[in-house]
N, C-alpha and C positions, 0 to 999 in steps of 0.2 A: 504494500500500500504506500504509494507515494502523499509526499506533501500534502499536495492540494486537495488530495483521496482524505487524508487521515484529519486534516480541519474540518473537511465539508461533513465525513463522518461524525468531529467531534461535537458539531453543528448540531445534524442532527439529535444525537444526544441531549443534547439543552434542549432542545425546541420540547423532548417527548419526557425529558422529566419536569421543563414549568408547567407542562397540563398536565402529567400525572400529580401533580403538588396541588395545582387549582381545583382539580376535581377532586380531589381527597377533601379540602374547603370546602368545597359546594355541595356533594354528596357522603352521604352516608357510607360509612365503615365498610359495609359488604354489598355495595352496590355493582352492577357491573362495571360501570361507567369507571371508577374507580379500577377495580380489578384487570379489568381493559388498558387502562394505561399506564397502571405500575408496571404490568405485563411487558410493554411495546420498549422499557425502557432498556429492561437489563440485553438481552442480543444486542442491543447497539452499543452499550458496553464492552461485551464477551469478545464483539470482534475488533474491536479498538484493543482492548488487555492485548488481544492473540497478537497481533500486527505488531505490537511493538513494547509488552508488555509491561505496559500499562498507562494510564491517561492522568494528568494533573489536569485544575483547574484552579487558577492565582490571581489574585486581585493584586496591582501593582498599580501605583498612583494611581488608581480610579479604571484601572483598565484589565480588561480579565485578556490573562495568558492561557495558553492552552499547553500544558510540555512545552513551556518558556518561548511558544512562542507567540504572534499579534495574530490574531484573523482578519481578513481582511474587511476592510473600511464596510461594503457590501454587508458583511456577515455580524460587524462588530454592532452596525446599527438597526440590526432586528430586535424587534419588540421583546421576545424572549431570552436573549442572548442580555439585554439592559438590564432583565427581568433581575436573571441569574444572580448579574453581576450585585444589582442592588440588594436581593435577598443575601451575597455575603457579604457586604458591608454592612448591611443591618445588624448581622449575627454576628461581627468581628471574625470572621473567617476568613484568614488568608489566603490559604489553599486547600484543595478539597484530591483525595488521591483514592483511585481503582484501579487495584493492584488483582494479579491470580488468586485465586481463592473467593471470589468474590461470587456469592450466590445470592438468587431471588428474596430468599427471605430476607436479609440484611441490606440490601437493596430498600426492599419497603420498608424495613425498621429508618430506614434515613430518610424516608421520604414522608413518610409519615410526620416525623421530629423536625423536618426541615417547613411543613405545612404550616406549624404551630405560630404563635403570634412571638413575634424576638421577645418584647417586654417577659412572654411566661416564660420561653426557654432561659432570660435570664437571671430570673427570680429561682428558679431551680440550679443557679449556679453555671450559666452558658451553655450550647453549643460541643466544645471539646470536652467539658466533663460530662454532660450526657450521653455524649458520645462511647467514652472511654468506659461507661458505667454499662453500656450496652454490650461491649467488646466485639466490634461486627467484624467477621473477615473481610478482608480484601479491600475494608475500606479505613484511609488515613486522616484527618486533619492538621493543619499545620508545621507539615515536616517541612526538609529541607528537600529541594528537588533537584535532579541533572537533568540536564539534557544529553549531556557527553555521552558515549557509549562504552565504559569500560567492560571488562570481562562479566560481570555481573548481568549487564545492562545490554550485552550484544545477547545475550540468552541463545535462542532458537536461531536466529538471525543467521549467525558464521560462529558456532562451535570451535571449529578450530584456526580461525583467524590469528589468535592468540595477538590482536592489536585493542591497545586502551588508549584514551583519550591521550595519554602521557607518552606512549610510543608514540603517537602523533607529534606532541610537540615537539619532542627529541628529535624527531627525523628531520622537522621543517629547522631548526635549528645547527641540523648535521652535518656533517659535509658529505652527504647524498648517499651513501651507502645504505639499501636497504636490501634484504632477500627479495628476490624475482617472485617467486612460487608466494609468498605471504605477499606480495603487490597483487598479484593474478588472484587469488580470492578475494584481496579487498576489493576488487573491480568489478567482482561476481556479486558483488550488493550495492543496487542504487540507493537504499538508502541510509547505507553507512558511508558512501562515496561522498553522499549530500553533507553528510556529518563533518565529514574529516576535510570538506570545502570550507566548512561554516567556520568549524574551529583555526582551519589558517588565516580564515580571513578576519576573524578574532583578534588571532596574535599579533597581528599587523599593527592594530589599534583601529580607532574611529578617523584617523586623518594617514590612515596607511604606514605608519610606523616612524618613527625616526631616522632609522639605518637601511637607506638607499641600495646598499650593495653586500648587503650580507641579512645573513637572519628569516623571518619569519616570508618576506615579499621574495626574498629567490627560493625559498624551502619551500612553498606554496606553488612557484611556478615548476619547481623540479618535481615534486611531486606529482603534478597534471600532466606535464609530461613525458613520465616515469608508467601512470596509471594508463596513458595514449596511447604509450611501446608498447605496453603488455597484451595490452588486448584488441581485437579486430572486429572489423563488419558492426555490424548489430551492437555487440560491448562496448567499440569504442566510440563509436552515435552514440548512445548512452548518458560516457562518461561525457562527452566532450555536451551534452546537453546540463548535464547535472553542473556542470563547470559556469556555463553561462549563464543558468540561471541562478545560482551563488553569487555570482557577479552583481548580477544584476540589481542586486538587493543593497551593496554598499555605496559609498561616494564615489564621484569620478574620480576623487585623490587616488581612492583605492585601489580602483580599475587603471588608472594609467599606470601606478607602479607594477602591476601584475602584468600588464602589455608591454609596459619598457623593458620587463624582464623577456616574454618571452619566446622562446627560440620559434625559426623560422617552419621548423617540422611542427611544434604545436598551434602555428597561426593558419598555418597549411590544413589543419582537418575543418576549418570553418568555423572555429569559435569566434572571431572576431564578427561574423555574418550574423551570427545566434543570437552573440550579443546585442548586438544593434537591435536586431527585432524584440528584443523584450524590455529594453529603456526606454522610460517614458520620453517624451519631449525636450523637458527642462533638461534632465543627465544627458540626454544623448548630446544636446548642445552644449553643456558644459564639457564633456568629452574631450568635444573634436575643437573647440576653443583651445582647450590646456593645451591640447596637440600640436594647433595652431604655435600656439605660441613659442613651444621651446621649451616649454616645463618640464614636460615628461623625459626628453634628450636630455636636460641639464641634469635630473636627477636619478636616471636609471643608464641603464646599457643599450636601450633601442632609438635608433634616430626620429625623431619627432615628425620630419616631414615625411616619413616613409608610412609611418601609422595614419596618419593625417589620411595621406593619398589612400591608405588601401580600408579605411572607413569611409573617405568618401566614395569608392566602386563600389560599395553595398547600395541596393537597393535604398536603404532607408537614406544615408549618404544622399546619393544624387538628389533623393526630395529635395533634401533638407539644405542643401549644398551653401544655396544663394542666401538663403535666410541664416546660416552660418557664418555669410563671410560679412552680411551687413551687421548683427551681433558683432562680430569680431572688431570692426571698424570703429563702430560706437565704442563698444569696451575700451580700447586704446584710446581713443580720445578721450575718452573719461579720464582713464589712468596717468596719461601726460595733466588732464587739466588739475587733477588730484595733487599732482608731485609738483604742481605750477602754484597751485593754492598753500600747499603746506612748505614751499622752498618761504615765501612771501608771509609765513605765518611766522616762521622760525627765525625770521629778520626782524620781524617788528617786537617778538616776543624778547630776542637780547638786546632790544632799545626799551622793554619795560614797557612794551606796549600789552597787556593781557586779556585786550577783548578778541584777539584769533582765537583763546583757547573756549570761548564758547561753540566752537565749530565740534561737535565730539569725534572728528576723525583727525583733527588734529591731536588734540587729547591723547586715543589711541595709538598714532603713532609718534609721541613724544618717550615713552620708556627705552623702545628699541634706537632712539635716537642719541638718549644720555647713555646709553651703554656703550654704543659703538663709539663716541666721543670719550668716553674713560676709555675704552681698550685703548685709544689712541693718546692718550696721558694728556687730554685737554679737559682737566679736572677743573677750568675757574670758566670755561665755558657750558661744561654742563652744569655746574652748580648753578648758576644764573637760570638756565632752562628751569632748574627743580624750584629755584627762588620766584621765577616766573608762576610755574604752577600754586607756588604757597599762596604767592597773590592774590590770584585768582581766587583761590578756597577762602581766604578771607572779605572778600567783598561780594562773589556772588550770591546773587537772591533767589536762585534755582536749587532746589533740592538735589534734583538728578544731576544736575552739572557739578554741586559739590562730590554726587558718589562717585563721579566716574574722575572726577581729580585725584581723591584718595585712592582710588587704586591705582591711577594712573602713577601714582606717587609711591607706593608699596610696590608694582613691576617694577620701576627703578632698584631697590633694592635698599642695602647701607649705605651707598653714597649719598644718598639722599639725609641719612642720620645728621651729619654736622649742622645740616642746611636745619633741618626742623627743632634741633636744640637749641640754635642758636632765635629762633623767635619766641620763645617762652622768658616771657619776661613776667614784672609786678603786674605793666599796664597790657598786659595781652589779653583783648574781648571774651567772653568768657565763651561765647561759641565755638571762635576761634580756638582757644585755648584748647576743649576738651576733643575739639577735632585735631589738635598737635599729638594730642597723648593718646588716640585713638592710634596715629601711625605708629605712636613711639610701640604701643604694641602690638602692633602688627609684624615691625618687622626691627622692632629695639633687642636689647641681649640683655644679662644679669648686671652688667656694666651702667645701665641706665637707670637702674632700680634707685638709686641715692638720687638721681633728679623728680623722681616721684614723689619717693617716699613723704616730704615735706607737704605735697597737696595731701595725703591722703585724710588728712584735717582738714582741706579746705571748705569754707564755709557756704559756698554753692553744692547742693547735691547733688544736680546735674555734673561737675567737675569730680565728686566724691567717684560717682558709681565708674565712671571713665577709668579713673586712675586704678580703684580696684581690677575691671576687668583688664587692665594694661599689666598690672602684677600679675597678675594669672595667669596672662597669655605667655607674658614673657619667660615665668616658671623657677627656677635657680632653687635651693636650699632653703632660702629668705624670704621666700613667699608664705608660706603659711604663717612662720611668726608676724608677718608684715601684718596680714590679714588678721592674726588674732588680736594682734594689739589696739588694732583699730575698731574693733567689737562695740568695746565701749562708748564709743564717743560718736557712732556713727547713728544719723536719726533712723527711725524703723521701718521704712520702706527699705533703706540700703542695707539693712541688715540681713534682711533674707537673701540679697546677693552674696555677702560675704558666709552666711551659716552655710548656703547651697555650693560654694569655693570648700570652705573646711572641708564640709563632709566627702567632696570628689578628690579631694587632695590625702583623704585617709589621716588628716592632721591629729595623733592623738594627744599631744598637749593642749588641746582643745577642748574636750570632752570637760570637764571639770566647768569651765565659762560654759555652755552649751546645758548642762544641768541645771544649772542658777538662772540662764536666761531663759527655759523652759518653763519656770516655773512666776519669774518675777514677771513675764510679757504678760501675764493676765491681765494686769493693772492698765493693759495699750485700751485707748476707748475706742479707736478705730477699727472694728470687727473685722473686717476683709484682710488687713494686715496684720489683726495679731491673729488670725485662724492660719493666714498661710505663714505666715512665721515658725508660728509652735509645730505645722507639719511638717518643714522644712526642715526645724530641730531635730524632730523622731526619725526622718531619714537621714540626719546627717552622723546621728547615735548610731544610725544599723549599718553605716560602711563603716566608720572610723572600729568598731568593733570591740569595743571596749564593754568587756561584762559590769564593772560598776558604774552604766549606766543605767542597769536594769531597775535599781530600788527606783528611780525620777518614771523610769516612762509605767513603771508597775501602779506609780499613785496617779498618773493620769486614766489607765485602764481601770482602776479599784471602782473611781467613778461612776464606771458603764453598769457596773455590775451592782452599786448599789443605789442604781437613778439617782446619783446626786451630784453628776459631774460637774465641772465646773470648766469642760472645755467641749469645744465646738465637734459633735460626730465626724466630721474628716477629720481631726486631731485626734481622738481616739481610737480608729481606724488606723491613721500610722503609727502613732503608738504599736497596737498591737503586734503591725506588722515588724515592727522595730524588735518588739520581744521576741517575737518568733525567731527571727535572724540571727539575734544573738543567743539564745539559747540554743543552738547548732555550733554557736563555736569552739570548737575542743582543741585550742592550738598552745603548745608553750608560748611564754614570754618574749616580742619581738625585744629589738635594741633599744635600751634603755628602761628596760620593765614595766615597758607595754605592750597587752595582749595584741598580740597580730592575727589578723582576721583570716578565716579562710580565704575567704576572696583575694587577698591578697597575695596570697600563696602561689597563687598561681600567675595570670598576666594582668599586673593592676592595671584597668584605663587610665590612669594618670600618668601613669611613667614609662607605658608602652612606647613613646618616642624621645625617649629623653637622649636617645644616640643621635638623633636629628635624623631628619624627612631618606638623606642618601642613606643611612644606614636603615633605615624602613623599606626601602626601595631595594635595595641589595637584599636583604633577607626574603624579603618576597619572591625574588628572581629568584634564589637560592631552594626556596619552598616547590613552585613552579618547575623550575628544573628536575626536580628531582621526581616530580608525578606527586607533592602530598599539598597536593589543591586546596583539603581542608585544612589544613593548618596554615595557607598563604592567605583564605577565606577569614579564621578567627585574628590573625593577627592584623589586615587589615581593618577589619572590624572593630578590635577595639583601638587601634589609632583614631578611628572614625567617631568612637564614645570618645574619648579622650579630647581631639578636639572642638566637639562639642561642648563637651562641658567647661572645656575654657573659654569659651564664645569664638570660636576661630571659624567662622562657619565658612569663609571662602576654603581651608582648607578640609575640615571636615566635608563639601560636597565635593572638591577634587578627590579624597580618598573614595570617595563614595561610586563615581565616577573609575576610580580601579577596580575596586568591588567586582563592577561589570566587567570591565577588560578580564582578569582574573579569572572570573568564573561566572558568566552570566544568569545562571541558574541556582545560584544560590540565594533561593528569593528569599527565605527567610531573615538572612542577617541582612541583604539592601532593604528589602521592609523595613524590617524594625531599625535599622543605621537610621532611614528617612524618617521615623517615628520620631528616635533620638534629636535629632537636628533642629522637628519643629516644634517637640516639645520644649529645648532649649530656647531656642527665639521667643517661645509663648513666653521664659520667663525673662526675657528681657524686652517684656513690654512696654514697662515704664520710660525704655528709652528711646521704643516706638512712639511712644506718647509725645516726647517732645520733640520727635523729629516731623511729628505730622502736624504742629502748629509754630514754626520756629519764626516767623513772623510775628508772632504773638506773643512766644518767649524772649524773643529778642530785644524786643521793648520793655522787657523789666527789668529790674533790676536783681542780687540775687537775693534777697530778703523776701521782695516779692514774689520773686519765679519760686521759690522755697513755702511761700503763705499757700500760693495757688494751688501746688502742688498739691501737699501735704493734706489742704483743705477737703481735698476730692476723695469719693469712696467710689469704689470699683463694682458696679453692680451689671447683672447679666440680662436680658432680654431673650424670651426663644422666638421663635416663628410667628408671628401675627400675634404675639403682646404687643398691647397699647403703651407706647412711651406718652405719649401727649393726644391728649383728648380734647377733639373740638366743643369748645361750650365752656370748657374750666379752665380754671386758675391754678396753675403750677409752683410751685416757688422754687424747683432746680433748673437747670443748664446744662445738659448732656456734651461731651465731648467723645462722639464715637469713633475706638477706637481700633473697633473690626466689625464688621459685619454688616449687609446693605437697610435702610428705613425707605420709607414709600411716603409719601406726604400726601392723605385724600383731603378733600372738601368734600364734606356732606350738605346737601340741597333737597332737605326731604328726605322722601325713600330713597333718593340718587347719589352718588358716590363718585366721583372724579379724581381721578388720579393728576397730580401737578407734578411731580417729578420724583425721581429717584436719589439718596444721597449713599454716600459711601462712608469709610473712614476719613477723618479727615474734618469731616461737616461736623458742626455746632448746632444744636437744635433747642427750642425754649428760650431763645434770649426776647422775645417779645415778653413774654410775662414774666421774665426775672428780674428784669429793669423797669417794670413799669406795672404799675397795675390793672392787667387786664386780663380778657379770658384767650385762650387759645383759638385762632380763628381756621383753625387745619388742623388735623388730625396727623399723628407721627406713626404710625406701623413697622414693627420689626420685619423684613422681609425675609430673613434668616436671622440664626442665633447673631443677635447684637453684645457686644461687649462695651461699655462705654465707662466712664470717668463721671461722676454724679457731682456738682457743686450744690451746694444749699442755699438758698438767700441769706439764713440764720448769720450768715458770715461779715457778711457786710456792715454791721455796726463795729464789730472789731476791726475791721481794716481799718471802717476813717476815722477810727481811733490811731492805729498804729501806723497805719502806711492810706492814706487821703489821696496817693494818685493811683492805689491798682484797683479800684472801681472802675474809675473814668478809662483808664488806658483799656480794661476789658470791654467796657463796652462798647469804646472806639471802636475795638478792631470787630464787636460784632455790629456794630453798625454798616459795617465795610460786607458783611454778608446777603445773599438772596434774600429781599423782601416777600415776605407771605404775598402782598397786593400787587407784585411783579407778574408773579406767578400766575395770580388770578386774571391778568390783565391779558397776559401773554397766550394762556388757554384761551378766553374768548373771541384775540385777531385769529389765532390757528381754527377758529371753530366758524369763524364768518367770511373766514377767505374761500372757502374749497366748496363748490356747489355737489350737491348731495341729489341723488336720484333715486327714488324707492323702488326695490326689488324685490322677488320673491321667488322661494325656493328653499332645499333642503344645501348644507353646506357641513361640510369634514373638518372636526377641528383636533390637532393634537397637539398636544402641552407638551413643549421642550425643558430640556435643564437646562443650567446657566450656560452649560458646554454650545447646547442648538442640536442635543439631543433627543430622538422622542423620548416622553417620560410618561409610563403607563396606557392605557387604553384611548385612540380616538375616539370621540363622542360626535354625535349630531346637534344641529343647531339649526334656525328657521330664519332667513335673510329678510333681511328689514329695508336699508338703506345701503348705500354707495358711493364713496367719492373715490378723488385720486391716493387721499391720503390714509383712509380708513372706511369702516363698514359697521352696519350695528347688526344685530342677531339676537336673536330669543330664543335660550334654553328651559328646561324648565325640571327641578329639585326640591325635594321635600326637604333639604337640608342648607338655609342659609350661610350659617358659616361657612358650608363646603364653597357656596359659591362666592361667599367675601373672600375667600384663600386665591380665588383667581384673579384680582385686582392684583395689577403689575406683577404677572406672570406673563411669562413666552410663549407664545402660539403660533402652529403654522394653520392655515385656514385654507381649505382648496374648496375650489367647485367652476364647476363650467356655465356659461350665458350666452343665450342667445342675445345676439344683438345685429343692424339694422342689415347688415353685408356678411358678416361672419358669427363661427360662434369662438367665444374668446374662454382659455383659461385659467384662469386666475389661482394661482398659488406663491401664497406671499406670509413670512414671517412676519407678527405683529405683537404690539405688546398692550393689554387689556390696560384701557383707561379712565373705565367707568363702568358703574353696576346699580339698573335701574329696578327697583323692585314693581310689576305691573300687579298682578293677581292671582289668585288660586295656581301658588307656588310657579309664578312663572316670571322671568328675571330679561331683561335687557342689557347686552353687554358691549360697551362699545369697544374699538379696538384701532390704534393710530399705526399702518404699517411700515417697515423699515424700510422698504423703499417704495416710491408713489408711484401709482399708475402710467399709463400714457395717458393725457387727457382725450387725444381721440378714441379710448377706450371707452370710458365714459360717454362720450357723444355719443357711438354707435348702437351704446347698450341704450341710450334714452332714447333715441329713435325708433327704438323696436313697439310695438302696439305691446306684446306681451314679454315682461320682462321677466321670463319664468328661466329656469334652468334645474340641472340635477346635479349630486354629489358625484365627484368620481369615486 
């Protein structure tokens, strides 16, 4: 069973277990109906296991794999396939595995448990433990998975092949010696042929590899035409088809280092012909461009114009030929007017001009500029470039142009170090500032630690939380005591950074402060800060491992047990699990006569890289080479915790990023690595917070920026809660600072959507400042996170600080007026001429993606413009239908109209919801793109303006 056999196969399978799961819903236990389609399920299993046994199914960033690999786009966006995907995210199920052994009954036992509603299977403790409590054969959750085929995993396939994933590499790596006879059976199997494409074309990397003329890109081409020699006729059509469709699949990087390698007898059986015809458009033209150009000749063994020419005598070539060469023309011109823009950027910028570096391809290529200028020992004109950039990051009023400075500035490397030392002064802005010691750790050493140390007292918070993550990052001996000694003195939001640092650092001269602050945070009045405080504490007790923590987290668990806690249930929940942890630990005394942890015993994520990133890199090669994937797997893995937890998340997603290279099937640890990274960032929200209003911070002072701050409680929002209600009086100020709100006007029973806001947006400054009532309505459109200010606040301010009123309400002055809005829907609503129609019409609800999302429904056509349409549905349940206000829709249906009949299928987004009568609703809809207006004309010319659904 080939590829395309064994998706379309795995296809089917989903399609016949969502309906066996929906009729097990719908019908009764021993219904046929039921019985019928648990039935249809398991054979299309049995014969997926036989073929290659056995079938995974993996949810990875939102996207289900099938045996590590993508379905196609086609198959990915079938209604039951979304279905799948969403039933295991619901359930927290990663991956789902059917393995041999797997029989009918245990089959229905999962299908049955999978029917059930997530909320019950998790109240019974999840999915994997009901699972595990069932013991079904043949079926897994949550392992780890290959794709590879070693000896295990070739099973039935090629018995005596005696080739693993790891002979593979070693051969591409070799210098070409392999036995004939073990070639000739691996050729006897297409779809371990496929395999051993995929994995060379792996090793290469995603940009074709580094090493031009050795390694993985000629190991890959000697191999194809190793497998070419051995075998004839029929086998080697085959191989030489399995070859280009491999191909087909990576970059043109890819593809032209594997053509520059290869020899004249393997371009001879037609693979360059094959290839062509399975490249989409865009690759094939990037191709024959690279070609074009010289690239491929500069960087491999084959001459560039010769590939060139014998791509364009293919069939697809000659199409494409002329449309190649004007792409190619253009390109150049671009590319000279590029190196014309950036020579003219680089002259103004060492006259101290730094409005070029707003260009962000200047930007980009500034690192690669300072570098080549140091190799060449013009050290005081690339400091000027780097002093150029610092400028820049001090004065710009763009967020994104500051991020891409600072990395621009971190690609530089330590040269750049004197430059950024040397601006940290008394009088250095505080933005400024805490963006200096953002680089310092990024890319500072143990050496810079004494020019911190001194802020880690500084009296703005914003500069506090900076400089701890800068000690962190940067690492040395002296960080943990840096960190503890700072405990005290540090106010309570930045505490929980520094207790979440101890406990990943395993710091156990800590433990001892961490009992006392456990207990003394009670007294914090701000709930949301001292609840994640004290759970912050309990986990930072179960790494550091220390057993005379137990008697502290024992009196927060005594609590639970005698209803009289006195801390918040997620505090007593880590607690417990803090006891649990440490009463497993059965280690002697680490150094200094303290208990060292298991965990630590083995690869601690804190000091997994303390040889530095080459010596990470080396051991992994080292891993790799040798065939023990999974230990080259855990070891990247915890570099990947590791730098997470120091905040390094540029290099945590580069590790993460090898993860793939390495072993692209090992979904487990790239999942949970990815799990790792955003749960990190979720806790450096707070500094999310202020980079999503830095216009706003920027105007205070740090007393104030510190009042604002601190003033705020952090409360949650789900789905269609009400933040602000038209009709009432408020007395907070929301600062959202994830998740999307919807702003309706209610007019009656009718409902108008005025716009959408994001992170970022301020919501309530009309009734916080003044007193009145809410004249719009605020809706969570997803789980909302925001920043809560109280009015309560405000008589202590013009007490204490009399200008951070005004300055706040300035800057919300500066925001979307409610009556903008209202104003701005009524020109949209009287510009666009409307024509009444009538018919039935297909509507389905996308996800944010422009996914479909659950079942189409029907709807009864009302009206007509270029811009949108209204329709009548009709539901016994109003809230279901308030839940579609500002939701995604694509809306199809066909119309006659005066000369033709026209089809209308258009993505829109719900802007209003009129309630008529005896449950029947009006909904209107504004589309993403507007009609033709002779569409319209043709359709109101028609005497009847009927039409059908397709």
């Amino acid at each position: 069973m080939n590829d395309s056999a064994y998706l379309q196969k795995a296809v089917d399978a989903l399609i016949a277990t969502i309906t066996a799961i929906r009729n097990i819903r719908l019908y009764p236990a021993g219904s046929a109906m039921v019985a019928g389609s648990v039935a249809k399920v398991h054979p299309i299993l049995a014969d997926l296991i036989k073929a290659q046994g056995g079938i995974t199914y993996a949810e990875s960033e939102k996207t289900l794999l099938v045996s590590g690999r993508s379905l196609p786009e086609k198959d990915a966006k079938k209604t039951q396939v979304v279905a799948f995907l969403d039933l295991m995210m619901d359930l927290g199920l990663k991956s789902l595995d059917f393995e041999p052994g797997l029989d009918p009954k245990s089959l229905e036992t999962l299908l049955v448990l999978l029917s059930r509603k997530p909320s019950e299977i998790e109240a019974e403790g999840g999915v994997q433990a009901l699972l595990a409590a069932a013991s079904l054969p043949g079926i897994r959750v949550d392992q780890k998975v290959y794709v590879s085929m070693g000896q295990k995993e070739i099973g039935a396939a090629a018995p005596a092949m005696g080739l693993s994933e790891a002979d593979i590499v070693r051969y591409l790596k070799s210098d070409g010696t392999e036995d004939v006879n073990r070639m000739r059976q691996l050729a006897a199997n297409p779809e371990w042929v496929s395999r051993v494409f995929r994995t060379g074309l792996a090793q290469m990397g995603p940009s074709g590899g580094n090493d031009s003329d050795s390694g993985p890109t000629k190991g890959l081409v000697r191999l194809m035409d190793g497998l070419a020699g051995v075998a004839e006729g029929a086998d080697q059509d085959r191989i030489v088809n399995e070859a280009a469709q491999s191909l087909a699949l990576v970059d043109a990087k890819q593809i032209g280092k594997v053509l520059a390698h290869a020899p004249d007898a393997l371009m001879d059986t037609g693979l360059l012909e094959r290839l062509a015809d399975r490249l989409d458009d865009d690759k094939f033209e990037g191709l024959a461009i690279r070609m074009k150009r010289g690239m491929v000749a500069g960087e491999g063994a084959g001459p560039a114009d010769t590939l060139y020419d014998r791509l364009m005598e293919t069939a697809r070539g000659q199409g494409a030929k002329a449309r190649i060469e004007t792409r190619f023309h253009e390109e150049t011109r671009q590319r000279k007017d590029q190196m014309a823009r950036f020579k003219i950027a680089m002259e103004r910028l060492l006259k101290g001009q730094t409005e070029a570096l707003a260009d962000p391809e200047v930007v980009e290529a500034l690192p690669a500029t300072v570098n080549r200028l140091l190799r060449k020992g013009k050290t005081q004109t690339a400091e000027t470039l780097i002093q150029g950039l610092l400028g820049r990051l001090l004065t710009s009023p763009e967020r994104k142009e500051r991020t891409r400075i600072i990395e621009a500035v971190v690609d530089t490397g330590p040269a750049a170090l004197p430059v950024i030392t040397r601006q940290i002064t008394p009088d250095t802005p505080w933005y400024y500032l805490r963006n200096l010691i953002l680089l310092i750790g990024r890319i500072g050493t143990v050496e810079h630690l004494p020019l911190l140390e001194p802020l880690l007292t500084h009296n703005d918070f914003r500069i506090q939380r900076e400089v701890f993550n800068a000690v962190y990052q940067i690492g040395g001996e002296r960080r943990g005591d840096l960190l503890l000694k700072s405990l005290d003195q540090a106010q309570d939001p930045t505490k929980i950074l520094i207790v979440s640092m101890l406990g990943n650092l395993r710091h156990h001269p800590a433990r001892p402060a961490l009992t006392e602050l456990l207990h003394s945070s009670t007294s914090i009045s701000r709930a949301p800060v001292r609840d994640r405080l004290q759970e912050r504490i309990c986990a930072a007790l179960a790494l550091i491992g220390d057993a005379k923590a137990l008697p502290a987290l024992l009196n927060v668990t005594q609590g639970t047990k005698e209803k009289t806690q006195a801390f918040a249930p997620s505090v007593c929940e880590a607690a417990e699990k803090a006891v649990a942890a440490l009463g497993k630990i059965e280690s002697p005394p680490g150094p200094g006569g303290h208990d060292m942890p298991a965990t630590e015993k083995a690869a601690p994520a804190a000091t997994v890289e303390t040889a530095g990133p080459r010596s990470l890199d080396a051991r992994v090669d080292d891993y790799v080479q040798a065939g023990d994937t999974d230990a080259a797997v855990k070891l990247i893995f915890n570099a990947i915790e590791a730098a997470a937890r120091r905040k390094d998340f540029a290099r945590a997603e580069a590790l993460r990023e090898r993860l793939f290279d390495v072993d692209a099937m090992a979904l487990t640890e790239i999942i949970k690595a990815g799990e790792i990274i955003e749960s990190e960032k979720s806790d450096a929200l707070d500094q999310d917070h202020l980079d999503l209003w830095p216009e706003l911070y920027e105007t205070l002072t740090a007393e104030e920026a510190n009042a604002l701050f601190f003033a705020m409680t952090e409360q949650v929002f789900e789905t269609n809660d009400t933040i602000l209600e038209q009709g009432k009086e408020y007395n907070r100020l929301c600062f959202i600072n994830e998740g999307q709100v919807k702003a309706v006007f209610r007019q009656g029973d009718r409902e108008q959507l005025l716009t959408t806001v994001e992170k970022g947006a301020i919501v309530g400054h009309r009734t916080f400042f003044s007193p009145s009532v809410c004249t719009i309505s605020m809706i969570a459109l997803s789980r909302v996170n925001a920043s809560v200010l109280d009015r309560s606040v405000l008589p202590e301010w013009k007490q204490h600080m009399p200008a951070l009123e005004s300055k706040l309400s300035n800057y919300c002055l500066k925001l979307l007026k409610t009556e903008d809005l209202l104003k701005k829907k009524g020109v949209d609503r009287r510009e666009q001429k409307r024509i009444n129609i009538q018919g039935k019409t297909r509507i389905q609800l996308l996800s944010p993606a422009g996914k479909p999302a659950g079942k189409p429904f029907r709807g009864e056509l009302s009206d007509l413009s270029v811009g949108g349409l209204a329709f009548f549905i009709r539901s016994s349940k109003e809230e279901t239908i308030r839940l579609l206000l500002g939701r995604r829709i694509n809306i199809a249906f066909k119309i006659q109209g005066k000369s033709a009949s026209h089809g209308i299928d258009q993505n829109a987004t719900v802007i209003g919801i009129h309630y008529l009568q005896q449950n029947e609703y009006a909904l209107h809809v504004r589309f993403e793109a507007v009609l033709d207006d002779r569409i319209i004309e043709d359709i109101d010319r028609c005497e009847e303006k009927g039409n059908y659904a397709p």
